[in-house]
C-alpha positions in Angstrom: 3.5 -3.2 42.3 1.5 -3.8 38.8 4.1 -4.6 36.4 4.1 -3.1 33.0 4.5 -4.6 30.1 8.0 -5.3 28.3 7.1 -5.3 24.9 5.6 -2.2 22.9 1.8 -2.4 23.4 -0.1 -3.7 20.5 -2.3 -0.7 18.6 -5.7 -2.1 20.0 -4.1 -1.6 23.7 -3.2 1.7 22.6 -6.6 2.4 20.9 -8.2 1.8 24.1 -6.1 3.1 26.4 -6.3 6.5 24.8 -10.1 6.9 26.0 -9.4 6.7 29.6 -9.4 10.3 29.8 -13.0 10.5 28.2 -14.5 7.5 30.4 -12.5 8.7 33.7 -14.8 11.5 34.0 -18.3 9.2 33.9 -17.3 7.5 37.2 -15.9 10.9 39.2 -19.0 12.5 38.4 -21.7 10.0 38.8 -20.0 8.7 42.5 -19.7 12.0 43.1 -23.2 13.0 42.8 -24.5 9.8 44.3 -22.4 11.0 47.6 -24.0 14.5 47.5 -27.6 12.7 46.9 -26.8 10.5 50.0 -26.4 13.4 52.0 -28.9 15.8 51.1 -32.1 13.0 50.6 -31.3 12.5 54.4 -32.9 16.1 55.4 -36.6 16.2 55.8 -38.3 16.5 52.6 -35.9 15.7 50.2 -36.2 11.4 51.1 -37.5 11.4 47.5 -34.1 11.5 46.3 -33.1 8.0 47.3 -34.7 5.8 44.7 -32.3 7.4 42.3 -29.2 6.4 44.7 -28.3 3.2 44.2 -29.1 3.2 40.4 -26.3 5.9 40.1 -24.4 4.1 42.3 -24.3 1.2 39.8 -23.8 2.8 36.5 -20.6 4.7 38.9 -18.9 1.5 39.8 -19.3 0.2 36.6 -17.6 3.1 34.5 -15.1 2.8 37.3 -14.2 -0.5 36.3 -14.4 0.3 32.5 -12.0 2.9 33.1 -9.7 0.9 35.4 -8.8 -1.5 32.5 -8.8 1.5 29.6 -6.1 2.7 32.4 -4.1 -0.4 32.7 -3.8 -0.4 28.5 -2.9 3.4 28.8 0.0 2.1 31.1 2.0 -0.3 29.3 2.8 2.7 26.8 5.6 2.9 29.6 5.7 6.8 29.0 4.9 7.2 33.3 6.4 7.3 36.3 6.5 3.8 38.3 6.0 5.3 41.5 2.7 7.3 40.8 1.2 5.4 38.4 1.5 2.4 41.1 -0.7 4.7 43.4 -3.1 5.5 40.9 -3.8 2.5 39.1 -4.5 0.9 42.5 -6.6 3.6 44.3 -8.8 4.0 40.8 -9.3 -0.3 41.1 -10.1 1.0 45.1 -12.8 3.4 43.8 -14.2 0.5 41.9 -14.3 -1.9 44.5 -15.6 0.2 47.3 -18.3 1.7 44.8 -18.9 -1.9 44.2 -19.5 -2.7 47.9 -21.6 0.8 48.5 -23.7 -0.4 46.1 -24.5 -3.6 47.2 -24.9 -2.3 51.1 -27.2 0.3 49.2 -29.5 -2.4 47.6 -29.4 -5.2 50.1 -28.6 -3.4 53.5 -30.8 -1.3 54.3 -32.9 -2.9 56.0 -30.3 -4.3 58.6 -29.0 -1.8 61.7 -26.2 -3.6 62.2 -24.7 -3.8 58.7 -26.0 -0.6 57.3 -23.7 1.3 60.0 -20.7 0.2 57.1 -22.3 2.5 54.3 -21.8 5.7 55.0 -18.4 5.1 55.8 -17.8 3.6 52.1 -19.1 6.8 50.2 -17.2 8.9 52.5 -14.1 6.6 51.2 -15.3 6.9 48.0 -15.3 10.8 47.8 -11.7 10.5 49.3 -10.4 7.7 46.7 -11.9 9.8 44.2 -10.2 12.7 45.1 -6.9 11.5 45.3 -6.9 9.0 42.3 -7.8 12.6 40.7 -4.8 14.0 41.8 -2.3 11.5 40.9 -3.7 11.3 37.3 -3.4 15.2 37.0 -0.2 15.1 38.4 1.1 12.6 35.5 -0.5 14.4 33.0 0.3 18.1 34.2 2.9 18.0 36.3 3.2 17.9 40.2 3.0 21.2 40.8 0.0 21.7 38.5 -2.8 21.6 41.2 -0.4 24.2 43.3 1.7 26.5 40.7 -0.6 29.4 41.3 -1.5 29.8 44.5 -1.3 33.6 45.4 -0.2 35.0 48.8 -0.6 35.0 51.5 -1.9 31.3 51.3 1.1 30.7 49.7 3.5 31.2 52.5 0.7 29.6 54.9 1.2 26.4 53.6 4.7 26.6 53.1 5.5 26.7 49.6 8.6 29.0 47.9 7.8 32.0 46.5 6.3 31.6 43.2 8.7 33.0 40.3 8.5 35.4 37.5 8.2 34.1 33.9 7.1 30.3 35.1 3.8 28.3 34.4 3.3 30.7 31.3 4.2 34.1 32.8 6.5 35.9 30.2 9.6 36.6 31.7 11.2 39.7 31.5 14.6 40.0 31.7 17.0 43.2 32.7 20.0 42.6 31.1 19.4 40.5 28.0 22.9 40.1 27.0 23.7 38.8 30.8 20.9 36.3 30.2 21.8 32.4 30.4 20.7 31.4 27.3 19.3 28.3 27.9 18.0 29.1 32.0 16.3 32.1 30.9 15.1 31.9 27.6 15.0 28.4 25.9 13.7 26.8 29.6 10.8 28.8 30.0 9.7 27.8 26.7 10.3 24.2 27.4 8.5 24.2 30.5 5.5 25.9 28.8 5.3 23.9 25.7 7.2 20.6 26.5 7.7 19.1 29.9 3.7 18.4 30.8 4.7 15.9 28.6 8.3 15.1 28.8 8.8 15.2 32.7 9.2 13.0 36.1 6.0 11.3 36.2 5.1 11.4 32.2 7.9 10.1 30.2 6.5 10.1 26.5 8.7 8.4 24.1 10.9 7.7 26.7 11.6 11.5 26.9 12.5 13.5 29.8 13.2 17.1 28.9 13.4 18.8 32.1 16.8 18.3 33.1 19.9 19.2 31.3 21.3 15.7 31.2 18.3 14.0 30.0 17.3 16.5 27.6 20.5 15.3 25.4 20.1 11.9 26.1 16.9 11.6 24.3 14.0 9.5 24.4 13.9 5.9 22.8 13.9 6.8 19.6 17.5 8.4 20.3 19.7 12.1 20.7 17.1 15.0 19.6 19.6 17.6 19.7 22.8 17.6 18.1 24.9 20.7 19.2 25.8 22.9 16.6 23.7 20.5 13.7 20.1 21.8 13.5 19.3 20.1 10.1 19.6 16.8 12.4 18.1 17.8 15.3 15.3 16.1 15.4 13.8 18.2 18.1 13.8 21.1 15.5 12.6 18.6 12.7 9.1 17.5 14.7 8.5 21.2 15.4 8.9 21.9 11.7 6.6 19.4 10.9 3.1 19.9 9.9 0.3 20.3 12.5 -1.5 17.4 11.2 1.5 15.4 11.1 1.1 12.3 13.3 4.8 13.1 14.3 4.6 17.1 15.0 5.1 18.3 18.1 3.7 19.2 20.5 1.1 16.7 19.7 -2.3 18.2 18.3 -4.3 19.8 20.6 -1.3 21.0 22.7 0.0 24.6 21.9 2.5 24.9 19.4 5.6 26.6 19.9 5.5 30.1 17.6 7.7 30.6 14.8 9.7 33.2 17.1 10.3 30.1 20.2 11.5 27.8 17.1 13.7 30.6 16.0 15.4 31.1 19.7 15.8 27.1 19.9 17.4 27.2 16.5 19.9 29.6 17.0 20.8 27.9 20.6 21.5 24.9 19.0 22.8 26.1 16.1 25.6 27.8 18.4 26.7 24.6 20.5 23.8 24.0 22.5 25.4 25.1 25.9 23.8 25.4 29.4 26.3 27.9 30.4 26.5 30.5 28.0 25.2 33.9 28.3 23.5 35.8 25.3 26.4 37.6 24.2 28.9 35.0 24.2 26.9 33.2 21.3 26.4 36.5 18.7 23.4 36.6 18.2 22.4 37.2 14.5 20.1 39.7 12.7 16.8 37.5 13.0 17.7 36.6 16.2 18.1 39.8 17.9 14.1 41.4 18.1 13.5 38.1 19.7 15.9 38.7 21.8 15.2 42.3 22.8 11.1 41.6 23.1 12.4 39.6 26.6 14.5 42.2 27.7 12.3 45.0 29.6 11.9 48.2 27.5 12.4 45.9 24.8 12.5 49.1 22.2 15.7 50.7 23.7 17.0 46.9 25.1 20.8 46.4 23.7 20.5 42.3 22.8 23.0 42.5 20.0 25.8 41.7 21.5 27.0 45.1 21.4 25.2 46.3 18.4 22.3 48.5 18.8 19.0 47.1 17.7 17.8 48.6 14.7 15.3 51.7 14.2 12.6 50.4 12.6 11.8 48.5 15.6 10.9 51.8 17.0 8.0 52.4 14.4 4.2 51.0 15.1 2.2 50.1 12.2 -0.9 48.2 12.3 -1.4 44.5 12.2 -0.6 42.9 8.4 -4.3 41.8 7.1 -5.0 37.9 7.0 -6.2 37.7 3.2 -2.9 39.4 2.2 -0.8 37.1 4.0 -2.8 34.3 3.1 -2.4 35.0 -1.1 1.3 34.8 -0.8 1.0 31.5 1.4 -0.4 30.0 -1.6 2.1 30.5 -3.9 4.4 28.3 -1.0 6.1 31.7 0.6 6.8 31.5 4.3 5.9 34.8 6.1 6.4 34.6 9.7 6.3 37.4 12.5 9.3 38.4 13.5 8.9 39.2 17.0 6.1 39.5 19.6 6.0 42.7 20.6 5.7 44.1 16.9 4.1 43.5 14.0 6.9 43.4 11.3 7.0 40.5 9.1 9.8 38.3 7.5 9.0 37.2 4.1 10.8 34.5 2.3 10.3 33.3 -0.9 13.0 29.7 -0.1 10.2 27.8 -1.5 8.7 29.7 -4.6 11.3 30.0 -6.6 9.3 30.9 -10.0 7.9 33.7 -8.4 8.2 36.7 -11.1 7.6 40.2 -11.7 4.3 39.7 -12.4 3.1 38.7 -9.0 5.4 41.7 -7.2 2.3 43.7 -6.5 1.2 41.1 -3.9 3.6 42.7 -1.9 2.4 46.4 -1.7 -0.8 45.8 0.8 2.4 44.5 3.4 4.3 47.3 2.6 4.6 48.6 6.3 4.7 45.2 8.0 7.5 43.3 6.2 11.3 44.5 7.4 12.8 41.3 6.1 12.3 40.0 2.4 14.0 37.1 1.0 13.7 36.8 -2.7 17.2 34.9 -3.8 17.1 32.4 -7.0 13.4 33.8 -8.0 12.9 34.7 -11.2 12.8 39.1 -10.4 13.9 41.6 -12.2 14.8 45.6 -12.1 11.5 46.1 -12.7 10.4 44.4 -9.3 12.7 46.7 -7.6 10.2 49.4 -8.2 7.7 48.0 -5.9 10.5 46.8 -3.5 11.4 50.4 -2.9 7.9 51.1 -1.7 8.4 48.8 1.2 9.5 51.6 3.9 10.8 49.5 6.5 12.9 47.1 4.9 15.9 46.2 7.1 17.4 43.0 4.9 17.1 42.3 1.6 18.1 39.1 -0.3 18.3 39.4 -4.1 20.9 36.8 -4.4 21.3 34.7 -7.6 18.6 37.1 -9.3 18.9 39.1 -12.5 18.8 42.2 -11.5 21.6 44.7 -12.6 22.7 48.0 -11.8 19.8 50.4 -13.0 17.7 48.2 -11.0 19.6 49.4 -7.5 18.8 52.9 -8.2 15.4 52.1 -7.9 15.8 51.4 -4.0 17.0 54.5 -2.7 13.8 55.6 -0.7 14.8 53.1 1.8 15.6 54.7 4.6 16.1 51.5 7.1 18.1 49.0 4.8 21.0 47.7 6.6 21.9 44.7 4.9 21.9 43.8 1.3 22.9 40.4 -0.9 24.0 40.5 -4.2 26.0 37.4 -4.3 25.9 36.1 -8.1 24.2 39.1 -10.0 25.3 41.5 -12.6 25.8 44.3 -10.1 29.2 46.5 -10.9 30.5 49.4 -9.2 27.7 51.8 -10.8 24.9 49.7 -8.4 27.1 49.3 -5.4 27.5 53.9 -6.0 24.0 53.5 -5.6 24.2 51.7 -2.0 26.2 54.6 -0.9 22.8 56.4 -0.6 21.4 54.1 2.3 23.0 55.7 5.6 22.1 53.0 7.6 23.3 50.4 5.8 25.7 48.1 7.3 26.6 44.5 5.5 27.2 43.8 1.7 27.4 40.9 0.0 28.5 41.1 -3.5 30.4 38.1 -4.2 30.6 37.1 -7.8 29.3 40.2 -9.2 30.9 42.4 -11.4 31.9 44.7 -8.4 35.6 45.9 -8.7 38.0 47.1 -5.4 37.6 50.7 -6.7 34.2 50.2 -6.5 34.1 49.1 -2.7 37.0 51.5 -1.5 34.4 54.1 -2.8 31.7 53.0 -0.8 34.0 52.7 2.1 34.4 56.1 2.0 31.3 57.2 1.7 30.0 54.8 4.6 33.0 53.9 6.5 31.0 51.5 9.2 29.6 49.1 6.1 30.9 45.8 6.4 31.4 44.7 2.6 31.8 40.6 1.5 33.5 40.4 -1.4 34.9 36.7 -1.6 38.2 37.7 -3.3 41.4 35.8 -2.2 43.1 39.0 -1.5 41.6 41.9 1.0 41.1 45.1 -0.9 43.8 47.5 0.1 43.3 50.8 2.2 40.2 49.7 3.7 39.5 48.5 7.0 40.4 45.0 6.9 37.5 44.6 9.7 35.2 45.8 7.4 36.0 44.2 4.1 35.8 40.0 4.7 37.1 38.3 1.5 36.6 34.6 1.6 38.9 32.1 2.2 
């Protein structure tokens, strides 16, 4: 067996090694077509072919044995499987050496009865070492089942393989009953498989990675653990898919597909809630962002229940046109994240986390996305009332964040043509009982926060009444009185 090197590979080894995949494909084809030549130049009026033979031949063996050694440096990376690599490290050096040996026979045999009998045979051996040195590198850089994973029936069955299933190599899954659903089996897997084990598997083990079993999956790779249940902002996993694309360090690695902002969402909230292999959907609650995601796996996903027990909201019944590029774009410049929310819709989430001077005077760049955005986050910005007026005009809002923001009480009156608004933050603003009368408009609304506002308990008991299913944070030490104490959290 070749024996790989113990220390880290020095960056020239690396450097080289990372162009065997270019020069690999020099010596299939040119042996390749020397082989077919060799056949067909032996039918009557195609002997002109031969001259060009062993010249091909040559120029074969010799990018054979370029790429052997830009191999062996790709190897001592260490990120393979032993046991395959073995094989095809030594049937490529094969390739070489019987190339090597055609060509001679080719150039100095001819001639000879006896001896040219041998030739033939080598670029039939050829062909074969080619083909299964071929194999074995796709197979560490795939997957095994790579070459196989979509063979339809009824060759399928003819050569005895298991019936191919639903939502693998690619193949969105759908899923009956979402809330059933095994949380990490049937929805953070499949996107593993798609986007991470060609790289992280059996017989490719970058980084010292496997991610295709449970128990090596929280191991980690050599560079350590890279998930930490219930600790996202560690998990390095989530960090390198945060990253940017041009990153050295993102992953997957440029020119792989990148998981969408809806997959990092999924993988967030799974970790976030304890990172278990056995939990089902509804045992981990899953939260507002969380549940179109959820529901866009489930079949029907308009009417699918993946809440948990709560019904997924209205808006997601609408259809409005994709949100225009250049609109999207202008709001990216001023460092504001806007992300689709699911799949199967085009509603947007909006959040201003990172543009934290963003003013009334920039508002307007809002209204072109007034049918796509559901979710706006726009907490510790510099708004005021008079940006509620162009926040009304966004028809589907579902959540709004105006946290830590100046707006007051005539500013909420502004937002009663929202018809879909079902949760609202007003943690730390100047909004009293008068603004919180106003949220009594909003029929579908269903979670307030309001802590450290002027809001009194006269104020929520009246809202109460008027929408008894609201949920109202109020972060006093004492729950307000006649209410339902499930529906009025004060914080402890």
């Amino acid at each position: 067996m070749i024996v790989l090197q113990a220390n880290a590979p020095s960056d020239w080894a690396m450097f080289f090694g990372h162009f065997h995949p270019v020069v690999v494909h020099l010596p299939i084809g040119m042996l390749m077509i020397a082989a077919i030549l060799e056949l067909i130049s032996r039918k009557k009026g195609l002997t002109a072919l031969q001259p060009a033979i062993a010249p091909i031949l040559f120029w074969g063996m010799l990018t054979a044995v370029i790429s052997c050694i830009f191999g062996y440096l790709l190897s001592s990376s260490g990120e393979y499987s032993e046991e395959t690599l073995f094989l095809h490290q030594w049937m490529g050096i094969g390739v070489a050496l019987v190339a090597l040996a055609a060509w001679y026979m080719k150039v100095n045999w001819q001639e000879d009865p006896t001896m040219k009998k041998a030739y033939m045979p080598a670029v039939y051996l050829i062909v074969i070492l080619l083909t299964g040195t071929g194999h074995l590198g796709g197979n560490m850089t795939h997957g095994e089942d790579y070459l196989y994973s979509f063979t339809p029936e009824p060759f399928r069955s003819l050569v005895g393989l298991p019936p191919r299933e639903k939502g693998t190599s690619g193949e969105k899954k759908t899923i009956e009953n979402i809330n059933e659903a095994l949380v990490y089996q049937d929805i953070v897997a499949p996107v593993m498989e798609q986007k991470c084990w060609s790289c992280h598997n059996a017989n490719k083990i970058k980084g010292g990675l496997r991610m295709d079993t449970h128990e090596l999956l929280m191991k980690g790779g050599k560079n350590g653990v890279i998930i930490k249940a219930n600790d996202v902002a560690n998990s390095e996993l989530i960090k390198r898919l945060l990253l940017p694309e041009e990153d050295e360090h993102h992953m997957p690695p440029k020119g792989k597909t990148p998981l969408t902002a809806q997959e990092i969402s999924l993988l967030h909230w799974w970790i976030q809630n304890g990172a278990a292999f056995d939990k089902k959907v509804a045992q981990l609650k899953p939260d507002e962002k969380v549940k179109p995601l959820l529901a866009s796996l489930a079949s029907g996903s308009e009417g699918s229940d993946a809440t948990g027990g709560e019904s997924i909201s209205a808006v997601f019944s609408e259809k409005v046109p994709v949100a225009s590029e250049n609109d999207i774009q202008k709001l990216k410049a001023l460092n504001v994240m806007v992300m689709p929310v699911s799949k199967s819709h085009n509603f947007l989430d909006v959040n201003f986390v990172n543009a934290r001077n963003f003013d009334d005077s920039k508002i307007n760049l809002l209204i072109n996305l007034s049918e796509q955005i559901i979710w706006l986050k726009l907490g510790s910005t510099k708004i005021t009332d008079k940006s509620l007026i162009e926040i009304a005009k966004l028809k589907h809002l579902t959540r709004l964040h105006l946290e830590h923001t100046a707006i007051t009480d005539a500013g909420m009156a502004q937002l009663k043509d929202l018809p879909f608004l079902e949760y609202i933050n007003l943690f730390d603003t100047q909004i009293g009982d008068a603004g919180l009368k106003e949220l009594a408009k909003f029929k579908n609304l269903k979670k307030v926060y309001c802590w450290q506002t002027k809001v009194t308990k006269v104020g929520v008991i009246a809202l109460q009444k008027a929408l008894p299913n609201v949920e109202v944070n109020i972060g006093w030490e004492d729950k307000v009185t006649k209410v339902d104490s499930n529906k009025v959290i004060a914080q402890k």
